[in-house]
C-alpha positions in Angstrom: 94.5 -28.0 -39.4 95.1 -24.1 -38.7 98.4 -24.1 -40.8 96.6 -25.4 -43.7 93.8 -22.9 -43.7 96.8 -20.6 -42.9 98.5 -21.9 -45.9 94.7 -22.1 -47.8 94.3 -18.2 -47.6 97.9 -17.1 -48.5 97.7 -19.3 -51.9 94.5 -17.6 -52.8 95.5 -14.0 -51.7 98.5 -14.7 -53.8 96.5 -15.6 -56.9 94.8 -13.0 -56.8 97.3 -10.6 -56.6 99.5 -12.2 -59.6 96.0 -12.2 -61.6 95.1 -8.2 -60.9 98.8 -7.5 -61.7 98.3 -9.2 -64.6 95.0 -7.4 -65.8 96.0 -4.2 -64.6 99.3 -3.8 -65.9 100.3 -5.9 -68.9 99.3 -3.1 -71.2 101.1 -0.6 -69.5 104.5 0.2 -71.3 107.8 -0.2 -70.1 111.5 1.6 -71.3 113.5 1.2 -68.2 114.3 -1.5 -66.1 114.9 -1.4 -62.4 117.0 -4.0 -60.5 118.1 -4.1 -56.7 121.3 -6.5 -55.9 121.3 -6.6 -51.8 122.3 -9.5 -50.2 123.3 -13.3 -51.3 122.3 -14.3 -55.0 121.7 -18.1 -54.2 122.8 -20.7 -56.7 119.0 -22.6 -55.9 115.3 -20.8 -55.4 114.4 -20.7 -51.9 111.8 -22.4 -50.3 108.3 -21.6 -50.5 106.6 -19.3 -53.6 106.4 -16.0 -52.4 108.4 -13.3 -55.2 110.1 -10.6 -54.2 111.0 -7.5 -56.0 114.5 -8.4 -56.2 116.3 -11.8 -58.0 115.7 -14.6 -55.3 118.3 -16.5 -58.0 121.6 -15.6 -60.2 119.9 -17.7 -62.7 116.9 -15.5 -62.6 118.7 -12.6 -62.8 120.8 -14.1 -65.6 117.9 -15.1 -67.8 116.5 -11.5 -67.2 119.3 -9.3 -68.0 119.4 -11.6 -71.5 115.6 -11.1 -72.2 116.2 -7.2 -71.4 119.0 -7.5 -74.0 116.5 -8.7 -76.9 113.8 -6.4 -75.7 113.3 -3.8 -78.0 111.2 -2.3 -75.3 114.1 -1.9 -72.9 116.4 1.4 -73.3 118.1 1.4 -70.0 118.9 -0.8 -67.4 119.6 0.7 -63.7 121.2 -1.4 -60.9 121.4 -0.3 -57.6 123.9 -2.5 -55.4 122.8 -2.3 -51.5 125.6 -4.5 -50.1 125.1 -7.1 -52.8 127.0 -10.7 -51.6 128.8 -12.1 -54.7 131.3 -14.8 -55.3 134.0 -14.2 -58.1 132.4 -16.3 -61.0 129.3 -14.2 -60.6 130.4 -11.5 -60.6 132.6 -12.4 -64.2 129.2 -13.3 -65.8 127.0 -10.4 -64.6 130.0 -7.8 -65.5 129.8 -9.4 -69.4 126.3 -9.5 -69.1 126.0 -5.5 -68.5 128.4 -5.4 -71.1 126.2 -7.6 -73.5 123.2 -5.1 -72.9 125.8 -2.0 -73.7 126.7 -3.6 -76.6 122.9 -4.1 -77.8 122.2 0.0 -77.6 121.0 -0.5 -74.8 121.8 2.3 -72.2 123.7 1.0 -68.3 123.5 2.5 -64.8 125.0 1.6 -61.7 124.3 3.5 -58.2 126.5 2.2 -55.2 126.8 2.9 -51.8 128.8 1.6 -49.4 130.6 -0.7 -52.2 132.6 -4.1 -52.1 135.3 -5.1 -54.9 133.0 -7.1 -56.4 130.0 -4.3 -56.4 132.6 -2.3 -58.1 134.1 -4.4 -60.4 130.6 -5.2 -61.7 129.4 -1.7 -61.7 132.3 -0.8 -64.1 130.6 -2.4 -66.5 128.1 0.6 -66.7 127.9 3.4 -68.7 127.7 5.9 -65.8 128.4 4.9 -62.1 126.6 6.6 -59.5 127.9 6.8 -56.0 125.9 8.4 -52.7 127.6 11.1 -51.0 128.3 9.4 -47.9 129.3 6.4 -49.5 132.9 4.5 -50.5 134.7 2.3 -52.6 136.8 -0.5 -50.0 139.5 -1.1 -53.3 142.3 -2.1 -51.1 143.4 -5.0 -52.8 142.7 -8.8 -52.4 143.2 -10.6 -49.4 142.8 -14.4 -49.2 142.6 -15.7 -45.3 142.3 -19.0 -44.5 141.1 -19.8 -40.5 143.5 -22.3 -38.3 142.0 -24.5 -35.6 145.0 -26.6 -34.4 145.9 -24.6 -31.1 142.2 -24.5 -30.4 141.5 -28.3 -31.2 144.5 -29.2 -28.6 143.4 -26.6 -26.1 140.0 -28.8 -26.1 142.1 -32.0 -26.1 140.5 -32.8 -29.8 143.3 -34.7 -32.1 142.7 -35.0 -35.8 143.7 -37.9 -37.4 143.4 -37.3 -40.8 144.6 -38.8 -44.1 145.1 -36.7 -47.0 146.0 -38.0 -50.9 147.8 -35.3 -52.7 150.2 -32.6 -51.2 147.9 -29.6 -52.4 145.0 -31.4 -50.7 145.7 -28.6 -47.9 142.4 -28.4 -46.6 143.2 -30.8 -43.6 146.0 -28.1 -42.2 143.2 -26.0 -41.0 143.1 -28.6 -38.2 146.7 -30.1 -38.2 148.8 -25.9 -38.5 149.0 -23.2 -37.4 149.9 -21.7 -40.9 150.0 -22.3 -44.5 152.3 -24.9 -46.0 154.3 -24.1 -48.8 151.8 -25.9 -50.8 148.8 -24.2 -49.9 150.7 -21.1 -50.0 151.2 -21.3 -53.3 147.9 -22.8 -54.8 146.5 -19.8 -53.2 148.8 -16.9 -54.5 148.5 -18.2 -57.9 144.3 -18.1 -57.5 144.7 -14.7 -56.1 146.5 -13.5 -58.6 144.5 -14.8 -61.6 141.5 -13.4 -59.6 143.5 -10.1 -59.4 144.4 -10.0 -63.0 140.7 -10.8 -64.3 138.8 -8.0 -62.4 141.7 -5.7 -63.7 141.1 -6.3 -67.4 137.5 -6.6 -66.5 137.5 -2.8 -65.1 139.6 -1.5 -67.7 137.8 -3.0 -70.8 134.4 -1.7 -68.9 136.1 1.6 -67.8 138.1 2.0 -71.2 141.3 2.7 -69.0 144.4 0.9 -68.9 145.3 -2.4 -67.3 148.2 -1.1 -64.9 146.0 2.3 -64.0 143.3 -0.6 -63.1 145.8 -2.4 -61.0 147.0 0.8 -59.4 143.7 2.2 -58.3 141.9 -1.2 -56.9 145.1 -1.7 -54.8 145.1 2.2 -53.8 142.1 2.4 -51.4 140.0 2.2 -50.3 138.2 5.8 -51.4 135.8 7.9 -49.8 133.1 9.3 -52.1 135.5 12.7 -52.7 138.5 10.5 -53.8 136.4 8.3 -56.0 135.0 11.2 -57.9 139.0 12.5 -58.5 140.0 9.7 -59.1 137.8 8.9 -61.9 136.2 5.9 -60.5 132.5 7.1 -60.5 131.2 9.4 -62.8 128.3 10.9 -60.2 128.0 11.3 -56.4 124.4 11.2 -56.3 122.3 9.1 -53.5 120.5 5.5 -55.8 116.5 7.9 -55.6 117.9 10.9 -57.5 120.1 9.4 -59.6 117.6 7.1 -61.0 115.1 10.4 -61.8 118.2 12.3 -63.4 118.5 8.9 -65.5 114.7 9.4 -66.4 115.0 12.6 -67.3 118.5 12.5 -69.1 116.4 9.3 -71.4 113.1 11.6 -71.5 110.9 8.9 -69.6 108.5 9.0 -67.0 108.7 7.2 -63.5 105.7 5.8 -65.0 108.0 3.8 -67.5 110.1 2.1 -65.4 109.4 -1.1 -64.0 110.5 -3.2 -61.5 112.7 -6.7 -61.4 109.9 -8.8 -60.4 106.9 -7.3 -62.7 109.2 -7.7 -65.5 109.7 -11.4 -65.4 106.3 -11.7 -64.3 105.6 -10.3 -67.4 108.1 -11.8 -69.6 106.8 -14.9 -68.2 103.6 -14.7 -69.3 104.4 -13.8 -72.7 106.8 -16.5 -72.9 104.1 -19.1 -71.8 103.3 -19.1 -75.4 106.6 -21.4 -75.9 105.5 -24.0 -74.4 102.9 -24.6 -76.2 104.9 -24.2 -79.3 107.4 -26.4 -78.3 104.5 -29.1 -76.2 106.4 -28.9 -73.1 109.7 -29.3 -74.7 112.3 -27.4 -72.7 116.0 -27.0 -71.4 116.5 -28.3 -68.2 119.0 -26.6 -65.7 120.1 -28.6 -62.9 121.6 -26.8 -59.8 123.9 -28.5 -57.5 124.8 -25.9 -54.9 126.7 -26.6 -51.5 128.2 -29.2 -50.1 127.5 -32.6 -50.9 126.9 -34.4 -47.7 124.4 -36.7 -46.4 122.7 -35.9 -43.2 119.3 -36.7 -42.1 118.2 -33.5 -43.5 121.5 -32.7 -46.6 120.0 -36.6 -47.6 116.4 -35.3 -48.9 118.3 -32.9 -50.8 120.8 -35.2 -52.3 117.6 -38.0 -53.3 115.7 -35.0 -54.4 118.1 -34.5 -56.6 118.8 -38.3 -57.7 115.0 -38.4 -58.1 114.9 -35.4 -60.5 117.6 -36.9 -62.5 116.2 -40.3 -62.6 112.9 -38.6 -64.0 114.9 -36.6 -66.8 116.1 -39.4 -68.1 113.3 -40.6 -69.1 111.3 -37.3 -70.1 110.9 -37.3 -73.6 110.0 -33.7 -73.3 113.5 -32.8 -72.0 115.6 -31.0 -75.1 119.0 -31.4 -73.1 120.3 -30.9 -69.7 122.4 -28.0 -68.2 124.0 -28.4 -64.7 125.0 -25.7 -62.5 127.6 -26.8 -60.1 128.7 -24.3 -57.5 129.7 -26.6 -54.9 133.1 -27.7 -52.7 131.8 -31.4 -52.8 132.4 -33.3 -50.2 131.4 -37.0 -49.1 132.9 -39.3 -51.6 129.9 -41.6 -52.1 127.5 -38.0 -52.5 129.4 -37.0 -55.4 129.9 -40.8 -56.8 126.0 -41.4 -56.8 125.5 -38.0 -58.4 128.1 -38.7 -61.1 126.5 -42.1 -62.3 123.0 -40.7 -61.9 123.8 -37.7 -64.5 126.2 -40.0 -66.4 123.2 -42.5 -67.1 121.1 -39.1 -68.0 124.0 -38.3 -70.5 123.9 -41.4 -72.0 120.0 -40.2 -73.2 120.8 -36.4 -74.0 122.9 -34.1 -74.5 124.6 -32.8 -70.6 126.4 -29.0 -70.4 128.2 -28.1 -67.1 128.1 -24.7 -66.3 130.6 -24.0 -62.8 130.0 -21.1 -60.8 131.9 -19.9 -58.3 133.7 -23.5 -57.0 133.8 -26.6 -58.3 136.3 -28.4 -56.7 136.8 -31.7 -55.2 133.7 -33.8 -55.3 132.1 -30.5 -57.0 134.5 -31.0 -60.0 133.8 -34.9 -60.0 130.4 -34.4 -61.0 130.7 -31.4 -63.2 133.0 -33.9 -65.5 129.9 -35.6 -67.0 129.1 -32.6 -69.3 130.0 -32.3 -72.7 131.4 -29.0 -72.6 132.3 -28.0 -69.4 132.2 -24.2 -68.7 133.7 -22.0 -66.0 134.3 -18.4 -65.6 137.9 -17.4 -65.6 137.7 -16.6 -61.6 135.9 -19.9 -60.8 137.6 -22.6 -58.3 138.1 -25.4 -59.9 139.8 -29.2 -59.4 141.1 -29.8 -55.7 141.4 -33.5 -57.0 142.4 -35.2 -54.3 140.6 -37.1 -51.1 140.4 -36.5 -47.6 139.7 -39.3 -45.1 139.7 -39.3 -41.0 138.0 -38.3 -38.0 138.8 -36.3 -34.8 139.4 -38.4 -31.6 137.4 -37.0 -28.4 138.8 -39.2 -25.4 140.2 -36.0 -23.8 137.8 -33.8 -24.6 135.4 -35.9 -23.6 137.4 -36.3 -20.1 137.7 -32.6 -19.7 133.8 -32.0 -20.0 133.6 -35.8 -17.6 132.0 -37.6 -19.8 133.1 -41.5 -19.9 132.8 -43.8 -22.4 133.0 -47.6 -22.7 132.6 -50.7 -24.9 132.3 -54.0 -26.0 134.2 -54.4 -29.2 133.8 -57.4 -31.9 136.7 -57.1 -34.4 140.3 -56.3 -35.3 140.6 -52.5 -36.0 138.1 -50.7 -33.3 139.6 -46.9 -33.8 138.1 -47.2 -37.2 134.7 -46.6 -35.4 135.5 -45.1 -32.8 136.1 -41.6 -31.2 137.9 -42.0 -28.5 140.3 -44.5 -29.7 143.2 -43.3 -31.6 144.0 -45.2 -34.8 147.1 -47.7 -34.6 149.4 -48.2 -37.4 147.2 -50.7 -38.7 144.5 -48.9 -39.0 145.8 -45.9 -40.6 147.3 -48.3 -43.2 144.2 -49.4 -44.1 142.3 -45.5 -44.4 145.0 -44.7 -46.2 144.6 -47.5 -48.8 140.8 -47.0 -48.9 141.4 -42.8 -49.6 144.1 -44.0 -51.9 141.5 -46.6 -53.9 138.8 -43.7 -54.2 142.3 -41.4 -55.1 143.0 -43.3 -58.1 139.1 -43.5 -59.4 139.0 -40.1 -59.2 141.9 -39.7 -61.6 140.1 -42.3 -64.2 137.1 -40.7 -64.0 139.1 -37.3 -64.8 141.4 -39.1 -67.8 138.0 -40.2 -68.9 135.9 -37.3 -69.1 138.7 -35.0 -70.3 140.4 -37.5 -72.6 143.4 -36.5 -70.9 146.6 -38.7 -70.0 147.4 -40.8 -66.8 150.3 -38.3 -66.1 148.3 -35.5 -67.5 145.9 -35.9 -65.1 148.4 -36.7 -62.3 150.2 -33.4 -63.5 146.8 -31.5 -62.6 145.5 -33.3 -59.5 147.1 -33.7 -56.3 144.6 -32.1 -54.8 145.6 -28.3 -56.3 143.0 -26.3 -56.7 143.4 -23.9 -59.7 141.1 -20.8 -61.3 139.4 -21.5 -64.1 142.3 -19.9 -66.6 144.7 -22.5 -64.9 141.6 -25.5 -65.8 141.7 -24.2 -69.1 145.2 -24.5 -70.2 145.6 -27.9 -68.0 142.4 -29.3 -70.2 140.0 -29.6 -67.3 137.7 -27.6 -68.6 136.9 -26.9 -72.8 136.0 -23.3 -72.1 135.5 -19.9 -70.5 132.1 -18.8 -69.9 129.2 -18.9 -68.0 125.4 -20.0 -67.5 124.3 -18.2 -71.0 127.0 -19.7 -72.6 126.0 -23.2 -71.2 122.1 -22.7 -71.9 123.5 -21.9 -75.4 125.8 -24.9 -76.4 122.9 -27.1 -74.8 120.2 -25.2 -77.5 122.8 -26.3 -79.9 123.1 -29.3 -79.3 119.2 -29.8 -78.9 119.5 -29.0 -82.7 118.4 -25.2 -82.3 119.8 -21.5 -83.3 121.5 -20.2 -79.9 119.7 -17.4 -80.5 116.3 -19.5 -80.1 114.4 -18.5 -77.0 113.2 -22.3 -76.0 111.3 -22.6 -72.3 113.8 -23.6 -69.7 112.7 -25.4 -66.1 114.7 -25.5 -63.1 115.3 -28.5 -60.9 115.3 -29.7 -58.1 112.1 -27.6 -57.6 111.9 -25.1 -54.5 111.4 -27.0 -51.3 108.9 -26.2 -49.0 109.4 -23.8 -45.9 110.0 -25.8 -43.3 112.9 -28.2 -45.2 114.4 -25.4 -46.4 114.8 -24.0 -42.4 115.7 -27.3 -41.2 118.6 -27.4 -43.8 119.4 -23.4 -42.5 119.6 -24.5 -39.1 121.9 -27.6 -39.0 125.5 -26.8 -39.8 127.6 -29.2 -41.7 131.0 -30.4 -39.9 134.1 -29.6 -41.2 134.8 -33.5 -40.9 131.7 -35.8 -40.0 131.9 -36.2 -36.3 130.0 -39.2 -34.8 127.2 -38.0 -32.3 127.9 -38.7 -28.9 127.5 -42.8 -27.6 127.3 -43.5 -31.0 130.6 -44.1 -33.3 130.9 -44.3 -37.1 133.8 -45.1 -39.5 136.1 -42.8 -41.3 134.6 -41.3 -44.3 136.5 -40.9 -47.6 135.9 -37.2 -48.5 135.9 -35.9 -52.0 135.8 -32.4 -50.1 137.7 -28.7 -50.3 136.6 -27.1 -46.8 138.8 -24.5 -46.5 136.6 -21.8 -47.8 138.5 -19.1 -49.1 137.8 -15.6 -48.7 139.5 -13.7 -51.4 138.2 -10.0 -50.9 
C-alpha cells in the first residue's frame, strides 16, 4: 500500500514538472544544442519513466540528432563525451549523423576528456574537437581478446561436452582451449581489420586527412593532451565548460540559447504530437531486440513481451510498417525460431525493415532475415551461422565441493539429462544429429530470405562470423546503413517521401522497475547449466558467446 502512494506522488510530482516546463519554456528560443554521451547507449529504454538530461537510448539520440538536422532553429550542435560506452555500429551511425548535420550548415563541436577510440573516431566528425588539458587520446591501435576457461573448468573438475556445426562456430573453444584455432584466428583478424579500415576512412573523410596518415596516428598512441594538439588530432585543449562559452561566443549566442538534450525532445515532442493526429495514430513502428535471446524465468517475460507486441502489430491497422532493431548474439535455438515466425507472420501483413546494430549473429542474424531490406553498418557483426549444442558435466566438481548425487533412471540415453553423467557415443550421435537438423534449417531459412544458393549459403555459413562489408559482398545483407536509413526505406515503403516526418512508437514498451532489476541481476550462462538436483537436456543453441572486445 506504501509503495503505491510512494509511486502515487512521484507520478504527480512528475506531471507537474513536465507541464511547468512546458508553460514556462516552450516560447523560449533555442540556437544551440547541448548533448552529454557518458556511459552505455542501450539498444532498449530502461525501466520505469523518469528522463534524464542525457539519451537513455541510441534511438533517441538518433531521432534527435535528425530532427536538429531539419531544425532551422538549430545552428550548432555541441557533444561532450564523458567516457561514453559505444559498440562499433554506433559509433558508424552517429559519426555520419554529425556529418549529416555538417552537411546541413549546421555548425559541430566535440569536447573530450579522457577519450576512447570510439569517442575519438566519432568526435572526428566535428568541425572543431575540443580536448581538456589533463586529458588523452588512448589511439593505440585495435586489440580483439577473447577469454579461455578450459584450464579453469578442469581445475574445478567441469568437462564440457559440446557439439559444434560449422568449423568457424569457435565460440565453444572458450571452454574446450587454451588458444585460438586457426579458424577463429582468422574470422577475427579479418573483423579487425575491416573494423580498422572503416574508422580510418571515417577519420580521414571527417578530418579531411589522408587514409595512411589516419592509420599512422590511431596506431601511434596513445597521446597525452600536448601530443594530440601537435599532432593535429584536436583543434583545442580547452576543459568541456569553457569550450562550450567560447562556442557561444565564437556563434554570438547567449547561454540563454542553448538547450539541453532532454528539453529539446521534450519539446520536439510536443510539437510533433500534432502528427498523430494528422496521421490518426498511424505510425512506424520500431522493434528492438537487444541481448541474448534466452529463456529464463525472468529472459521469458521479455521474450513473450515481445511475441505479444508482435502478435498485436499484426493486427493494428494503424501500424504504417515495421522496423526491427536487432543488436543481439542470439542464442537458444527455439528463442530465435519463435521470434522468426512471429515477425514472419507480421511481414506477411506489412512491410518489415531490419536495421542491425552492433551484432547480429547467430540466432540474432536468424531473425533479422525476415526484413525486406536488411541494413547493417559496415563494422556491425554479422552471420555466425552455425549451432551450438551440449552441456558441462559436474560429477567432479560436484565431488570436490561433496555434494552426491543419485538416481532412478527410465530410458535409453540418461547423460542427455543429466550432469553428472558423461555422454556415451550414443548419445553424442544423436545431439549431433539434432544440432545438425536445426544446422541445415538455418541454412533454408538463410537461401530463403536472401534468395541465395544452397552452396552460396554453405560458402557463407559455417558458423563465420563476418563485418558487415564482408555480409554485403557475400549477399547476406542488401545494404550499408543504419537506423535512419531503415526508418526511411520503411516510410517508403509505407508509400511516403523519406523525407516525411511520420510518428514512430517504440516496442516492447519500457518495463517496469522492478523487471527490469530482476533481469540486471540474474546473469545468463555461457551454456544453460541445469540447477542443482534438477537435470535438463542439451539445448541446441543458435548462439555466438564469445563476446569480442575489439578496442
Amino acid at each position: 500500500m506504501v509503495w503505491r502512494l510512494w509511486l502515487g506522488v512521484r507520478l504527480v510530482l512528475h506531471c507537474v514538472a513536465e507541464a511547468l516546463r512546458w508553460l514556462f519554456g516552450r516560447k523560449r528560443p533555442f540556437a544551440f544544442l547541448r548533448i552529454t554521451l557518458r556511459g552505455e547507449l542501450a539498444e532498449t529504454a530502461p525501466a520505469g519513466f523518469w528522463s534524464t538530461v542525457h539519451p537513455r537510448t541510441f534511438a533517441e539520440l538518433v531521432i534527435a540528432l535528425n530532427w536538429a538536422r531539419n531544425d532551422e532553429r538549430i545552428r550548432a550542435v555541441f557533444v561532450h563525451c564523458e567516457q561514453a560506452v559505444l559498440g562499433w555500429a554506433q559509433t558508424q551511425e552517429l559519426h555520419r549523423s554529425l556529418m549529416a548535420l555538417r552537411q546541413a550548415g549546421k555548425r559541430v563541436y566535440v569536447a573530450l576528456g579522457q577519450a576512447s577510440t570510439p569517442e575519438y573516431v566519432l568526435a572526428s566528425a566535428a568541425d572543431q574537437i575540443f580536448l581538456s588539458p589533463a586529458g588523452s587520446l588512448a589511439l593505440a591501435g585495435l586489440n580483439a581478446e577473447v577469454w579461455f576457461f578450459a584450464r579453469a573448468l578442469a581445475k574445478l573438475g567441469i568437462q564440457p561436452e559440446i557439439v559444434q556445426v560449422g568449423e568457424y562456430k569457435t565460440a565453444a573453444e572458450v571452454f574446450t582451449a587454451t588458444q585460438m584455432s586457426a579458424a577463429h584466428r582468422e574470422a577475427t583478424q579479418a573483423l579487425v581489420d575491416a573494423i580498422l579500415h572503416t574508422i580510418t576512412e571515417a577519420v580521414a573523410r571527417g578530418r579531411g586527412w589522408d587514409v595512411e596518415q589516419v592509420r599512422e596516428l590511431l596506431e601511434g598512441g596513445p597521446y597525452d593532451a600536448q601530443a594530440a594538439m601537435g599532432n593535429k588530432l584536436v583543434d583545442a585543449l580547452e576543459d568541456p565548460t569553457s569550450a562550450e562559452a567560447k562556442v557561444l561566443e565564437y556563434l554570438g549566442l547567449t547561454q540563454s540559447q542553448g538547450i539541453d538534450f532532454h528539453a529539446y525532445t521534450h519539446r520536439r515532442a510536443l510539437e510533433l504530437r500534432r502528427l498523430w493526429w494528422r496521421y490518426r495514430g498511424q505510425h512506424i513502428a520500431v522493434v528492438h531486440i537487444a541481448g541474448s535471446l534466452f529463456e529464463s524465468p525472468i529472459a521469458h517475460s521479455r521474450i513473450a513481451s515481445l511475441l505479444r507486441d508482435l502478435e498485436q502489430l499484426k493486427d493494428a491497422a494503424n501500424v504504417l510498417a515495421v522496423v526491427v532493431r536487432v543488436a543481439s548474439p542470439g542464442g537458444s535455438a527455439f528463442a530465435a525460431d519463435r521470434l522468426w515466425h512471429a515477425l514472419l507472420r507480421v511481414a506477411e501483413r506489412k512491410p518489415v525493415v531490419t536495421s542491425c546494430g552492433d551484432v547480429a549473429a547467430s540466432g540474432g542474424y536468424y531473425v533479422a532475415l525476415v526484413g525486406k531490406p536488411l541494413f547493417a553498418e559496415a563494422t556491425s557483426i554479422m552471420g555466425s551461422i552455425g549451432v551450438l549444442s551440449g552441456r558441462f558435466v559436474l560429477r567432479e566438481f560436484y565431488h570436490w565441493l561433496g555434494i552426491d548425487k543419485d538416481r532412478v533412471v527410465r530410458g535409453k540415453h540418461p547423460g542427455l539429462t543429466s550432469d553428472v553423467l558423461p555422454l556415451t557415443p550414443q548419445e553424442r550421435s544423436l545431439l549431433e544429429r539434432h544440432a545438425q537438423s536445426f544446422y541445415r534449417r538455418f541454412l533454408e531459412v538463410v537461401g530463403m530470405a536472401r534468395e541465395l544458393s544452397e552452396q552460396e549459403v554453405e560458402a557463407s555459413a559455417r558458423g563465420r562470423i563476418w563485418s558487415g562489408t564482408a555480409a554485403l559482398e557475400r549477399g547476406l545483407i542488401d545494404a550499408l546503413g543504419g537506423l535512419e536509413q531503415a526508418l526511411d526505406a520503411a516510410k517508403l515503403l509505407a508509400g511516403f517521401d523519406p523525407k516525411t516526418a511520420l510518428p514512430i512508437v517504440h516496442y516492447p514498451r519500457p518495463r517496469p522497475v522492478w523487471q527490469s532489476l530482476l533481469e540486471r541481476l540474474q546473469p545468463t550462462p555461457p551454456i544453460p547449466l541445469p540447477p542443482m538436483g534438477w537435470s535438463i537436456p542439451s539445448e541446441v543453441l543458435a548462439w555466438m558467446p564469445v563476446r569480442y572486445r575489439v578496442y
